[in-house]
C-alpha positions as CSV (number, residue, x, y, z in Angstrom):
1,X,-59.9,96.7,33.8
2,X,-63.4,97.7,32.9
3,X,-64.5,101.4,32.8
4,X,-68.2,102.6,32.7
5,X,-69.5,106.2,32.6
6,X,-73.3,107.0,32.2
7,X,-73.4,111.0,31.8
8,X,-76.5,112.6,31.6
9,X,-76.4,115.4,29.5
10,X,-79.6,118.6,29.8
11,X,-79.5,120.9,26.5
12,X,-81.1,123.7,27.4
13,X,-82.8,126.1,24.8
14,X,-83.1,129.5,24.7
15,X,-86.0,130.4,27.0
16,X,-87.1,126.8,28.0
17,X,-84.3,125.5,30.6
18,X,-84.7,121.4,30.5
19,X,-87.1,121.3,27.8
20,X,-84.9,119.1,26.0
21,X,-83.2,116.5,28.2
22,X,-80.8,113.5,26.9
23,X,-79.2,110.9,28.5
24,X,-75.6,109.0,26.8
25,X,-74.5,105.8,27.9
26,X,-71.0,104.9,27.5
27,X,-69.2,101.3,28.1
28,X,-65.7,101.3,27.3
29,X,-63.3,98.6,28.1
30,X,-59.3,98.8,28.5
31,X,-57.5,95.3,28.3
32,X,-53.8,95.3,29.6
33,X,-51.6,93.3,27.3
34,X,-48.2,92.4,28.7
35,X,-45.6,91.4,25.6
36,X,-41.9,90.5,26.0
37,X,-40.1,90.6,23.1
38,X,-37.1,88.4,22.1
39,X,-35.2,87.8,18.8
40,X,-34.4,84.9,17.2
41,X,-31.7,84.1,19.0
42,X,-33.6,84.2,22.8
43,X,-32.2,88.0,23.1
44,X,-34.3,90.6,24.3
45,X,-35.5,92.9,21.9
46,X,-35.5,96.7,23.0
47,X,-36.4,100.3,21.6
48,X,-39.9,98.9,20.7
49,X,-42.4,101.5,19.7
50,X,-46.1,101.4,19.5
51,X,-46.5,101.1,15.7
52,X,-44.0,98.2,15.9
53,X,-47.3,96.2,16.8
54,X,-50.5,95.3,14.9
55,X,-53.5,93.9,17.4
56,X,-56.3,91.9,16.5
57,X,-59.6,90.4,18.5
58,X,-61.0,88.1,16.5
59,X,-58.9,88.8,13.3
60,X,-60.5,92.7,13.8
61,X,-57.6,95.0,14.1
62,X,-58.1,97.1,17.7
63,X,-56.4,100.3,18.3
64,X,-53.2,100.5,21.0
65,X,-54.6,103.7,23.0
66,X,-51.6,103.8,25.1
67,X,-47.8,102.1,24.7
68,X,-45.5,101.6,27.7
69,X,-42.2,100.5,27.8
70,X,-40.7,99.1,31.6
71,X,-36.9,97.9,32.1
72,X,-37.1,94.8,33.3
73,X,-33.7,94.6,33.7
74,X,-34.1,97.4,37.1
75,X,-35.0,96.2,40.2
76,X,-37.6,98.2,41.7
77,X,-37.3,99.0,45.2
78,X,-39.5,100.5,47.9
79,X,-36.5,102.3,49.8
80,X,-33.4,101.6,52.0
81,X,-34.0,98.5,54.2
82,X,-34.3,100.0,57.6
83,X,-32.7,97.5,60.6
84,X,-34.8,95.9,62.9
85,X,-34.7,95.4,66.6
86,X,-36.6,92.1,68.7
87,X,-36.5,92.7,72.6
């Protein structure tokens, strides 16, 4: 997923509206990283917390802006199966 925001930006001085005008470009980029976790023995490992992981792009270490944690062991489901009639 790749985010991009250009934001203009006017300062204005006191007496001289748009005198002074600057433009900031930002490129920011989010990259999703899936992990599953097991133990030594194949066992899942749970209660994992973000500082429980180091992350590194090419041996630089990157920062975990966000940390989500998703039982896989619960089915998700989009409702009650409805029954359907063919004529």
């Amino acid at each position: 997923m790749m985010l991009q925001a250009a934001t203009p930006v006017l300062a204005q001085q006191t007496g001289q509206a748009g005198a002074n005008e600057a433009r900031i470009q930002v490129t920011t980029e989010l990259v999703l990283v899936n992990v599953v976790a097991h133990d030594k023995k194949g066992n899942l490992v749970r209660d994992l917390k973000k500082g429980d992981f180091t992350l590194l792009e090419d041996g630089k270490k990157q920062e975990i802006s966000t940390f989500d944690f998703e039982n896989v062991d619960e089915l998700a489901t989009a409702g009650a199966a409805e029954a359907t009639v063919s004529v």
